[in-house]
C-alpha positions in Angstrom: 0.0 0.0 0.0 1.5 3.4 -1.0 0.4 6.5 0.8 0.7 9.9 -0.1 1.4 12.2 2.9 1.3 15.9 1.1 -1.9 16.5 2.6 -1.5 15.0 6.1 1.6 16.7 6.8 0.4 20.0 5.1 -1.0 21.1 8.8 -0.1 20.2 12.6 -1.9 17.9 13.8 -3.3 16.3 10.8 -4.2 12.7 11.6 -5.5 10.3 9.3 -5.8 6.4 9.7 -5.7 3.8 7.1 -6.6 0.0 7.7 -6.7 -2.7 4.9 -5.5 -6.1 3.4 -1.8 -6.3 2.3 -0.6 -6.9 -1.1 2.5 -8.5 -0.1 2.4 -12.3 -1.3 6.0 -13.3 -0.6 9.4 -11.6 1.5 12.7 -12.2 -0.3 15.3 -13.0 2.0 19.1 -14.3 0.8 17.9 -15.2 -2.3 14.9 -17.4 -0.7 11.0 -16.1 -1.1 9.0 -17.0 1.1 5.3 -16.7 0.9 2.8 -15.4 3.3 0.5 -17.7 4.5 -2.8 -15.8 4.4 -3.4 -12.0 3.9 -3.2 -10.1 6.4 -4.2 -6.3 8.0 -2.3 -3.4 7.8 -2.9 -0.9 10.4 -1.0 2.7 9.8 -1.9 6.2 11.5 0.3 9.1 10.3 0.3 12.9 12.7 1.7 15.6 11.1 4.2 17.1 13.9 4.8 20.2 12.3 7.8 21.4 9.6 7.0 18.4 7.1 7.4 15.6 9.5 5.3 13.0 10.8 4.6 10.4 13.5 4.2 6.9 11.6 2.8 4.0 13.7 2.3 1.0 11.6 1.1 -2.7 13.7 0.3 -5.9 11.4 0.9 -9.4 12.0 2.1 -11.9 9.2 2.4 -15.4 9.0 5.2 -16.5 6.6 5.6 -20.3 5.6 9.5 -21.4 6.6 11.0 -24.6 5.9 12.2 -26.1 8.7 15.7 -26.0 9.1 15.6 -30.0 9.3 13.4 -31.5 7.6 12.1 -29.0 5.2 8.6 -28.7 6.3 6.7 -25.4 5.5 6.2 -23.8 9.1 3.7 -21.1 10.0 6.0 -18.0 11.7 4.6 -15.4 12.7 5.8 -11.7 13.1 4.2 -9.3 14.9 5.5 -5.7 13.6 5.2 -2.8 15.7 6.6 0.5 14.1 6.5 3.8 15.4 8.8 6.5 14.7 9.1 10.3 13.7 9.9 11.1 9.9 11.1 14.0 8.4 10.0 14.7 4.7 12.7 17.7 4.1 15.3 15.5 4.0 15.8 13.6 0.5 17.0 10.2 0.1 20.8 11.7 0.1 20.4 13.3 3.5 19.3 10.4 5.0 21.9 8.1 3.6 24.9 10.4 5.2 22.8 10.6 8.2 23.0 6.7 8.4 18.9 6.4 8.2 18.1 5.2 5.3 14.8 4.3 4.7 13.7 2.4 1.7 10.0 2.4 2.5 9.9 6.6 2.2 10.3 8.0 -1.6 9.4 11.3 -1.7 6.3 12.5 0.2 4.9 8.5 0.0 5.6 5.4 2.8 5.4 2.5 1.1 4.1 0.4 3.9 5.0 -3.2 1.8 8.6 -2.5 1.8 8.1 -1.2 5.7 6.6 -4.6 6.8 9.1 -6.4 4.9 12.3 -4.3 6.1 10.6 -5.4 9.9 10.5 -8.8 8.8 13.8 -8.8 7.5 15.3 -7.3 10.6 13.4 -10.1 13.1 14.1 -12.8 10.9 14.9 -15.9 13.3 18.2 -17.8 12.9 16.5 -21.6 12.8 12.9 -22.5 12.4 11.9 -26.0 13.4 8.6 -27.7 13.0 8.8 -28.8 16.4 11.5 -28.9 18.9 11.9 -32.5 18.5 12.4 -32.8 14.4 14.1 -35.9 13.2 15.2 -34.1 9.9 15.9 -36.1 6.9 17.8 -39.3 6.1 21.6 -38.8 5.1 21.0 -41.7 2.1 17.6 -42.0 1.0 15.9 -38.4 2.0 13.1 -39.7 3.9 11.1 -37.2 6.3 12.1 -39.5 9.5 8.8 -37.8 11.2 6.6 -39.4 8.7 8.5 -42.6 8.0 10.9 -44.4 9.2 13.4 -46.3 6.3 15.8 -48.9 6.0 18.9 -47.4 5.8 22.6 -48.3 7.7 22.7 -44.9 10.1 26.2 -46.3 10.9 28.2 -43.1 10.3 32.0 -43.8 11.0 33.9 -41.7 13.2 36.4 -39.8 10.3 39.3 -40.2 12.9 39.0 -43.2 12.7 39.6 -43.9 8.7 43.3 -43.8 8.4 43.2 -47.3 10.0 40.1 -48.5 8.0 42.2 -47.8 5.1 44.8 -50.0 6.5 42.3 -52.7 7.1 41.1 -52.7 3.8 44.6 -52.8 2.1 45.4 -55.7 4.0 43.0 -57.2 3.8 43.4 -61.4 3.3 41.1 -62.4 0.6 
């Protein structure tokens, strides 16, 4: 959703309140997308403050679909965003670069509240996701989901230390 604050920050005290569905289907993150998993409400109230600058307050909570970290599962995860902070439209994109404040959602006089939530998102972004605490993950030979199934493969996993001597074993080795 773009807004156009001209109007709202025109005059202190100007308050105007906006409430609808987001567009936003997908985040990119790393080179991953992932999807939202339902639409969800955007909630933004803008105050003019006086001298072209505003309050923004901006709440929404998504629900983006993860893979699991072990077993590749889609996981619902949500993020509840809570923005509020003070904006001042004489500044262009320049000034708030050397000021160290870039913000991406802000071009011109209009707050792109898509690339807000997702710059939120991005920030909170957790480090693993697992489907539950207790995930088997995926078998090392066949690729099995171990939660749903459980396959016939050796799990033996040799200890890599340990291979100088099996190669010693195996060259002689009587026939």
């Amino acid at each position: 959703m773009l807004i156009d604050v001209t109007g709202i920050i025109a005059k202190i005290g100007t308050v105007s309140e906006f409430s609808e569905k987001s567009s936003l289907e997908s985040v990119s993150f790393y080179g991953n997308s992932y999807r939202t998993a339902s639409p969800f409400d955007v909630y933004v109230k803008i105050r003019s403050t006086g001298d072209r600058k505003a309050q923004i307050d901006l709440n929404a909570l998504v629900s983006l679909l993860i893979p699991c970290d072990r077993c590749l599962e889609d996981v619902s995860y949500d993020f509840d965003i809570s923005y509020s902070r003070e904006i001042d439209f004489n500044e262009n994109s320049k000034d708030r670069c050397d000021n160290m404040d870039e913000l991406s959602f802000i071009d011109g006089t209009q707050v792109n509240t898509d690339r807000l939530i997702t710059d939120e998102i991005i920030l909170d972004f957790p480090m693993q996701v697992l489907c539950r605490p207790d995930c088997k993950g995926l078998c090392k030979k066949c690729g099995c989901n171990l939660n749903k199934s459980k396959c016939d493969c050796d799990q033996f996993i040799p200890d890599p230390r340990m291979s100088v001597i099996g190669d010693i074993f195996k060259n002689f080795k009587e026939v």
